[in-house]
C-alpha positions in Angstrom: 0.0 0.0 0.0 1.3 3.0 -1.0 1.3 6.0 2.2 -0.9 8.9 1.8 1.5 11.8 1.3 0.7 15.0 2.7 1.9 18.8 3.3 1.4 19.7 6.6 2.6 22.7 8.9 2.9 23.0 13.0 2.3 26.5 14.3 2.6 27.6 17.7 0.7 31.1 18.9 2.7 33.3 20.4 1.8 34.8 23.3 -1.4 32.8 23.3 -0.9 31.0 26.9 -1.7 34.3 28.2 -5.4 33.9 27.0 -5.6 30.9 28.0 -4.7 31.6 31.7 -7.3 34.7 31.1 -10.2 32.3 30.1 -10.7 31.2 33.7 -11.3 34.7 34.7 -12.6 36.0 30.9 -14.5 33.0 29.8 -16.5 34.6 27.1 -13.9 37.0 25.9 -11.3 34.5 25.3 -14.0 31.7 23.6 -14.4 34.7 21.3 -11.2 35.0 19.8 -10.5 31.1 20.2 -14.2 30.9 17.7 -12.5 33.6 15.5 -9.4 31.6 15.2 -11.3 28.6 14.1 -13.8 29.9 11.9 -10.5 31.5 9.6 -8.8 28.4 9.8 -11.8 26.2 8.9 -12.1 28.4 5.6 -8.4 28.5 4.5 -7.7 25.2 5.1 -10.9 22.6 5.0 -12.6 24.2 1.3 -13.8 21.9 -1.7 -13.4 18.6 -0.4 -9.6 18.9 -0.4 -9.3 16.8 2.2 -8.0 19.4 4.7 -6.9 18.6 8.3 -7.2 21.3 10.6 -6.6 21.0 14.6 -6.4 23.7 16.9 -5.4 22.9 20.4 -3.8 24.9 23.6 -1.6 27.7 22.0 -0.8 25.0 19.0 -2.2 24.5 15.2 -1.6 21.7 13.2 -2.7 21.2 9.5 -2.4 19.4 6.5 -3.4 19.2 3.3 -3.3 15.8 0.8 -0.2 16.6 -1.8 -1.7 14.1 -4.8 -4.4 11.4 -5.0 -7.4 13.3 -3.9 -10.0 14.9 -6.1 -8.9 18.4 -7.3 -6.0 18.3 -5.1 -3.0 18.9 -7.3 0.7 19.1 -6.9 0.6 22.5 -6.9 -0.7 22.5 -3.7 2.2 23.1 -2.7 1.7 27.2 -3.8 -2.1 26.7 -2.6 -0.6 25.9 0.8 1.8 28.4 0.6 -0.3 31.4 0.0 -3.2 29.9 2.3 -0.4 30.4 4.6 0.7 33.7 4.0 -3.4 34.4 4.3 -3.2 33.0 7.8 -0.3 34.9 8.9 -1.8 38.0 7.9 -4.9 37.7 9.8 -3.2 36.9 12.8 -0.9 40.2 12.3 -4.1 41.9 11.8 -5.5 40.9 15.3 -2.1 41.3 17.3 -0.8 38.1 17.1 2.3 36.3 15.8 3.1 32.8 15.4 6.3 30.1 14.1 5.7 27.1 12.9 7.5 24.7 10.8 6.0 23.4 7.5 6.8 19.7 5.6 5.3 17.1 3.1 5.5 13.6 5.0 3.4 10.4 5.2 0.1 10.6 7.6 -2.4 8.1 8.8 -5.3 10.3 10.6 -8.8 8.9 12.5 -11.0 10.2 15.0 -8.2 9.9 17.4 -5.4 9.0 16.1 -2.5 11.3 14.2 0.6 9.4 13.1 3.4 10.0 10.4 6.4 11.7 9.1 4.5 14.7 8.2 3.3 15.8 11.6 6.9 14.9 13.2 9.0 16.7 10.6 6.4 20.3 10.9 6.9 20.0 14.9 10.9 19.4 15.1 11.1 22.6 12.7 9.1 24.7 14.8 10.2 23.2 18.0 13.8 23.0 16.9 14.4 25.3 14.5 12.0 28.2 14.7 12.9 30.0 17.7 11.5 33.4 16.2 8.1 34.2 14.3 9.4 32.5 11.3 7.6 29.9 9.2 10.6 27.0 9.1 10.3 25.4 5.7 11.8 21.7 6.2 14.0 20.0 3.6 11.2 17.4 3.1 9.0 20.6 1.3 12.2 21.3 -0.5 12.6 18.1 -2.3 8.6 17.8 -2.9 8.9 21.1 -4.7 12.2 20.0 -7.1 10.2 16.7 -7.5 7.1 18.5 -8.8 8.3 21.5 -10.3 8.3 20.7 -13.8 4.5 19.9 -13.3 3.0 22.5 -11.4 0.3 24.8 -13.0 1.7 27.7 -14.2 3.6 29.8 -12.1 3.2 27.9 -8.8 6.9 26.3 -8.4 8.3 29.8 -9.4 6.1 31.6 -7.0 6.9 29.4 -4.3 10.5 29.5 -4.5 10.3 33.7 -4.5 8.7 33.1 -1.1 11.8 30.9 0.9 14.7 32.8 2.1 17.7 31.9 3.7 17.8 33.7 7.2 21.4 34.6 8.7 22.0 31.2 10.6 21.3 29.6 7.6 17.3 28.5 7.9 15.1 28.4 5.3 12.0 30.5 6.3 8.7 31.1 4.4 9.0 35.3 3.2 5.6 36.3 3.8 6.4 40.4 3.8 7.7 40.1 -0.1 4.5 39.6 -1.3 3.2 42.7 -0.1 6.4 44.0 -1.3 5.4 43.0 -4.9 2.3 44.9 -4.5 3.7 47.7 -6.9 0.4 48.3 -8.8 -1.7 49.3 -5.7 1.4 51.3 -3.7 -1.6 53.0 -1.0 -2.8 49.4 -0.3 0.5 47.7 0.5 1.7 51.0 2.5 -0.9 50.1 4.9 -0.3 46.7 5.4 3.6 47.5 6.7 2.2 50.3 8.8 -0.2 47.7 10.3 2.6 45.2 10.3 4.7 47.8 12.6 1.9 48.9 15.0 1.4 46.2 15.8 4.9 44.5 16.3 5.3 48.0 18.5 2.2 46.9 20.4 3.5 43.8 21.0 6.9 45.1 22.0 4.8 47.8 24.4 3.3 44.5 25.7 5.8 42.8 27.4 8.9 43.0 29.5 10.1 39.0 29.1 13.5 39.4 27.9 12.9 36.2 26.0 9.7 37.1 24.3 11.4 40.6 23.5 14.1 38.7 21.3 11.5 37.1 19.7 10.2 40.8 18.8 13.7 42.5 18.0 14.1 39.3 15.4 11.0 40.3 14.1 11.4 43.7 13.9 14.5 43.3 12.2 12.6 41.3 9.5 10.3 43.5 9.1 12.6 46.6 8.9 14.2 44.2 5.3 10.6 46.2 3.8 9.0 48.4 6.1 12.6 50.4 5.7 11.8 51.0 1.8 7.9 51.3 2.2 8.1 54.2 4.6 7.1 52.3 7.6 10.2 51.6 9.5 10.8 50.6 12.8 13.5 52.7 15.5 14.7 49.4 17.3 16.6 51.8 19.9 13.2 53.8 20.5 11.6 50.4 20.3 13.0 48.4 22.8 14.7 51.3 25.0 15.7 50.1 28.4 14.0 46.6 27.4 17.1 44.8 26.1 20.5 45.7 25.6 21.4 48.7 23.3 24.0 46.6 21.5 21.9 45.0 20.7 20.3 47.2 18.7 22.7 48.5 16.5 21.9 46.4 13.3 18.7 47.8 12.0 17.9 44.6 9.2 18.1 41.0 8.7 20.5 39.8 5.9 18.0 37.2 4.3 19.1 35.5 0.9 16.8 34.1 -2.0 16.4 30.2 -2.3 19.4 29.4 -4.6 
């Protein structure tokens, strides 16, 4: 029997155990958002009989969708799950929240209650391993899918995907979200709104906390976002930023140096 091969991502919320320590004194408030979350998840992930997996548990969120075999489910999912990704990511920046995660294409056997396979291990190890910051890990397993299916994805699909994985500075391959926007060249007012959203509310977040540990996960994130938000008049001042909240040497280099996918 051949395996059911799927493409599967594991995302943990940042931030997130905070509402859930609130729902004991917040019930309704934090069902809300925990509904809101669902609901988005549900429509990005489970449409057309795709044969969409979507679980949502503590400050976690596991999906996967089929790579071949299944009923207008093509190889080119692997661009549908990319930009259903990059969909997700910016309605979570749009409601204050940032998240890492790890994504891979891997073996799965799923039941009512049971979750077992390659795909699931491999998403987890790169976000629990390899993420650290709120970065999308893209494992070498989705690598070797895309070379394998390249030559027949739909028309621009493989290209498209490959313009959205960058090499970070220690050497991680990490899915590029902000360079789509960046592309947005034919609707400038549009895209100049989503940095400045994008920067209020990594500023928020930043205002938010004093965890040295979550802070690093900000400057990281600040930094990535300044590789855009620099040229798209919506920077962010790291040293106004995060004064007297880390260290100021730390805050002398203003971008990441993030490379294409060779």
């Amino acid at each position: 029997m051949t395996p059911p091969i799927v493409i599967a991502g594991f995302f943990d919320i940042l931030g997130f155990k905070e509402l859930i320590e609130l729902s004991e004194r917040e019930w309704d408030t934090a069902i809300e958002k925990v509904k809101l979350i669902d609901s988005m998840l549900r429509k990005l992930f489970t449409p057309r009989d795709s044969g969409g997996l979507v679980r949502f548990f503590s400050d976690n969120v596991y999906i996967s969708v089929p790579l071949e075999n299944v009923t207008d489910v093509r190889p080119d999912n692997l661009f549908w799950f990319f930009r259903q990704l990059y969909e997700m990511q910016w309605f979570f920046v749009e409601v204050g929240i940032f998240i890492r995660g790890g994504i891979s294409v891997g073996t799965q056997y799923v039941t009512d209650t049971t979750l077992f396979g390659t795909a699931l291990v491999r998403a987890y190890l790169a976000e629990s391993k390899y993420a650290k910051v709120p970065r999308i890990v893209v494992d070498q397993s989705f690598i070797a899918a895309l070379d394998n299916y390249e030559n027949s994805m739909t028309g621009h699909g493989a290209s498209n995907t490959r313009l959205l994985i960058r090499k970070d500075e220690d050497g991680i391959l990490f899915m590029d979200y902000m360079s789509l926007w960046d592309d947005w060249t034919w609707f400038d007012s549009f895209k100049t709104e989503k940095f400045k959203t994008h920067r209020e509310q990594i500023i928020a977040s930043i205002n938010g906390t004093t965890d040295e540990t979550t802070l690093n996960k900000y400057l990281w994130l600040a930094k990535y976002h300044n590789v855009y938000g620099t040229q798209n008049d919506a920077p962010i001042d790291l040293k106004k930023a995060f004064k007297g909240k880390l260290p100021s040497e730390l805050l002398t280099k203003n971008i990441l140096v993030i490379e294409e996918l060779s």
